[in-house]
DRENKE-321467 format. One record per atom (N, C-alpha, C, O): x, y, z. Coordinates in steps of 0.2 Angstrom, whole numbers. Last residue first. Layout:
BEGIN
[[X,Y,Z]] ...
end
This chain:
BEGIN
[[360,965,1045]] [[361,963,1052]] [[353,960,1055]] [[353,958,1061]] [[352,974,1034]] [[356,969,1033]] [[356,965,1040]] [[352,960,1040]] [[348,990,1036]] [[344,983,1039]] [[347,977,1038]] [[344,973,1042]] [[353,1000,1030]] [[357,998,1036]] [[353,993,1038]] [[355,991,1043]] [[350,1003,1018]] [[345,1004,1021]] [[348,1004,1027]] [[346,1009,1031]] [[364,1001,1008]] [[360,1008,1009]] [[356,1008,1017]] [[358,1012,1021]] [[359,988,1005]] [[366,989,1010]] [[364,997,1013]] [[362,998,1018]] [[350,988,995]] [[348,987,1000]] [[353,989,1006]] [[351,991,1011]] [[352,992,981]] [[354,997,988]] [[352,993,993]] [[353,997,997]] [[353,986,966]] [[354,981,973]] [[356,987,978]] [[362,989,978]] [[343,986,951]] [[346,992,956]] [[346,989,964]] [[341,989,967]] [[338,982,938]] [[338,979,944]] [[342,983,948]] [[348,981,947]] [[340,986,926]] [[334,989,926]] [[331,983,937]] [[326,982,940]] [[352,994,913]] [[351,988,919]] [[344,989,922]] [[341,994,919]] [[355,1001,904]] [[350,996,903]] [[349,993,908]] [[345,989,908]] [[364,1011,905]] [[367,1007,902]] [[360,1000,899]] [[360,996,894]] [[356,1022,912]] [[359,1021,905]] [[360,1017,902]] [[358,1017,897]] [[357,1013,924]] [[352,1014,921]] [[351,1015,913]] [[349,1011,909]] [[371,1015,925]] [[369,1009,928]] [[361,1008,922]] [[359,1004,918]] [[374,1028,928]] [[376,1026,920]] [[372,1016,920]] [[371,1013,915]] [[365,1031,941]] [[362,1035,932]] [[366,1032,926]] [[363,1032,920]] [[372,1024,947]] [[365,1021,948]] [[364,1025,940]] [[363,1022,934]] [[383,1032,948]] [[386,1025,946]] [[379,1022,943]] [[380,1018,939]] [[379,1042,952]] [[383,1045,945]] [[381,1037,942]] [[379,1035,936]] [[374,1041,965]] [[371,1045,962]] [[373,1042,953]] [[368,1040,949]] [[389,1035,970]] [[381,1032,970]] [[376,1033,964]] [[375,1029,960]] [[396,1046,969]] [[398,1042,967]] [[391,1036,967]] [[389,1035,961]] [[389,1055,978]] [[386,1057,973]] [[392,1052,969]] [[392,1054,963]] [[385,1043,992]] [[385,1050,989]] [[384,1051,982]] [[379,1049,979]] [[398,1030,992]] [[391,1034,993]] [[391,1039,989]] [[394,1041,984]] [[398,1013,986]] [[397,1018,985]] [[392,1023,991]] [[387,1022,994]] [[402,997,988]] [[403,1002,995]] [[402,1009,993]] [[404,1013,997]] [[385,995,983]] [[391,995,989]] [[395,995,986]] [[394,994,980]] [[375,993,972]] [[379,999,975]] [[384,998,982]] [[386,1003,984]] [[373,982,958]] [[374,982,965]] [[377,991,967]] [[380,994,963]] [[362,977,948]] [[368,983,948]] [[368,984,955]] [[364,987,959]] [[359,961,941]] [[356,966,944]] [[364,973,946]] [[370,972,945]] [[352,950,932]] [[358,953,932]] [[357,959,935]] [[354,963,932]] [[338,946,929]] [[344,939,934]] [[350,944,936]] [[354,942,940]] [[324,955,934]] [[330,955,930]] [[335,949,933]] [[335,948,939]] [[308,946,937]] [[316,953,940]] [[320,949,934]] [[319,943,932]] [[293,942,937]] [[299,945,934]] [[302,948,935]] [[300,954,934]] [[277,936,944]] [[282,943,943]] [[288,941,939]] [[287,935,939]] [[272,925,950]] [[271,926,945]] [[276,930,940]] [[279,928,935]] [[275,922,964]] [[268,929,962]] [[268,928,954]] [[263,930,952]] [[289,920,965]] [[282,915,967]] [[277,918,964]] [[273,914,962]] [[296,926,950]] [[295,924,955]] [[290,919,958]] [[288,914,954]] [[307,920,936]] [[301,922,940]] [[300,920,946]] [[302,915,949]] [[323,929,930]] [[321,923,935]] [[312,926,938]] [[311,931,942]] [[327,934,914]] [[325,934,921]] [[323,929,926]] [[322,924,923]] [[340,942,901]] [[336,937,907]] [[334,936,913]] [[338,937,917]] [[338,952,891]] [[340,951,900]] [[337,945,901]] [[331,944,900]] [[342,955,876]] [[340,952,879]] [[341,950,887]] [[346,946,889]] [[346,968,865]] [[348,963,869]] [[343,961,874]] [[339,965,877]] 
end
């Protein structure tokens, strides 16, 4: 299967479909991120994670 990507300004490529983690923590996070990967995703959204949002 095929992902589709959106280029950036630099050139670069990210995935258009990304695997978000909110409201997950812990080891629900953990579990969700490892089938997430499994599954193929290869764009991982923690920023919520960081607390810098605000």
């Amino acid at each position: 299967m095929s992902i589709p990507t959106h280029t950036l300004n630099d050139g670069h490529a990210i995935p258009a479909i990304g695997f978000g983690t909110y409201p997950m923590k812990e080891q629900e996070c953990v579990d969700g991120v490892r089938s997430a990967l499994e599954t193929g995703y290869r764009l991982i959204d923690s920023a919520v994670n960081y607390g810098n949002e605000p």
